[in-house]
C-alpha positions in Angstrom: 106.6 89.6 117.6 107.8 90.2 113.9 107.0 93.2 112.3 104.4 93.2 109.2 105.1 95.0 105.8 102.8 98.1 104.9 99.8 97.0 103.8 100.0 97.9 99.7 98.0 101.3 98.5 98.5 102.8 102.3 101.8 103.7 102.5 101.1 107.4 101.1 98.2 107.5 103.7 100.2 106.5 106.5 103.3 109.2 105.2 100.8 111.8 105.0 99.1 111.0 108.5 102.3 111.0 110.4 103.4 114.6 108.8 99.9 115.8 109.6 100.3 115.2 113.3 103.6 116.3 113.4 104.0 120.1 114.6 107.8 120.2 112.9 109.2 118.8 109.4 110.5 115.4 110.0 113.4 113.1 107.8 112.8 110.5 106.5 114.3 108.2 109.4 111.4 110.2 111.6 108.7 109.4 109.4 109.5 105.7 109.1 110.4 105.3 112.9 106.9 107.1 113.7 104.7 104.7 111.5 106.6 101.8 113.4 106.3 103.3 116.9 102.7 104.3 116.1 101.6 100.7 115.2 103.4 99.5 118.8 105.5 98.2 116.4 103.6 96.0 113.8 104.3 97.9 110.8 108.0 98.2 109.4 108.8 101.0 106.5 111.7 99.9 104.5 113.8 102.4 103.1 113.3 101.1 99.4 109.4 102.0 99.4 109.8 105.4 102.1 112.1 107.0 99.8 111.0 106.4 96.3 107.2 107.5 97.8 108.5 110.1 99.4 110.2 111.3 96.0 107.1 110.5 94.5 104.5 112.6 96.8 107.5 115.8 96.3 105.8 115.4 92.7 102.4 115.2 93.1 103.0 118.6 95.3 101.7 116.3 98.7 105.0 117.7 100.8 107.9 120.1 100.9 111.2 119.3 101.8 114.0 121.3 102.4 117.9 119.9 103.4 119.1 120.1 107.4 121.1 118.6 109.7 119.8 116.1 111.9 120.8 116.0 116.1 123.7 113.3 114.8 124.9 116.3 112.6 123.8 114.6 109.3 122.8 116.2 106.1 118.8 114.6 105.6 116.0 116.0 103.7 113.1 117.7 106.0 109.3 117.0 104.8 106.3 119.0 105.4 102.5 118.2 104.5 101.0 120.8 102.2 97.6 122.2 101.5 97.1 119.1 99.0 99.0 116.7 100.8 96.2 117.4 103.6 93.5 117.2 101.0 94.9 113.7 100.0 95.3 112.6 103.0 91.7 112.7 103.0 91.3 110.7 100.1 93.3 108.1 100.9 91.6 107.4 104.5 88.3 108.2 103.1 89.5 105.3 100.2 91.3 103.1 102.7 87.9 103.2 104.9 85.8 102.1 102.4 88.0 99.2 101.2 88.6 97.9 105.0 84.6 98.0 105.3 84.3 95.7 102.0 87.4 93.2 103.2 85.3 93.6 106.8 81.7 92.6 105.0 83.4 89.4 103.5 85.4 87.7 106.0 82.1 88.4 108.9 79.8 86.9 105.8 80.7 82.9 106.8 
């Protein structure tokens, strides 16, 4: 079955929910291949929209990151949720909710 793109406005929600759960720091690779794993493989992250959020949410203070080497011995940049990244995470299910109810009213009102 083909894979689906990320849904636009949740690929910060789906970044953030995947750190959350996670116990360690994860790269980016790690983050993208736990979205797709997670949604039995509906949902594919490309690298031109992980990175630049990523980059972006290292900003807005959301996550951490700190340079490693991976099993393969490659250098890759290690993320963390923080204290606000948890807080938005929030939001943005609390938001994504709320706009999946609407879409869910209007296609069950025919």
């Amino acid at each position: 079955m083909p894979r689906d793109e990320i849904p636009p406005g949740t690929l910060y929600m789906l970044i953030l929910r995947v750190l959350a759960r996670s116990s360690d720091e994860l790269h980016g690779f790690e983050i993208a291949k736990s979205i797709e794993t997670l949604s039995e493989d509906v949902l594919r992250v490309e690298e031109g929209s992980l990175y630049p959020a990523l980059q972006r949410m290292l900003i807005k203070g959301w996550v951490k990151a700190e340079w490693g080497m991976t099993a393969e011995n490659r250098r890759a940049r290690y993320y963390r949720l923080t204290a606000a990244g948890r807080r938005q995470l929030q939001e943005e299910i609390s938001r994504f909710e709320r706009v999946m109810g609407a879409v869910t009213r209007v296609i069950q009102t025919a």
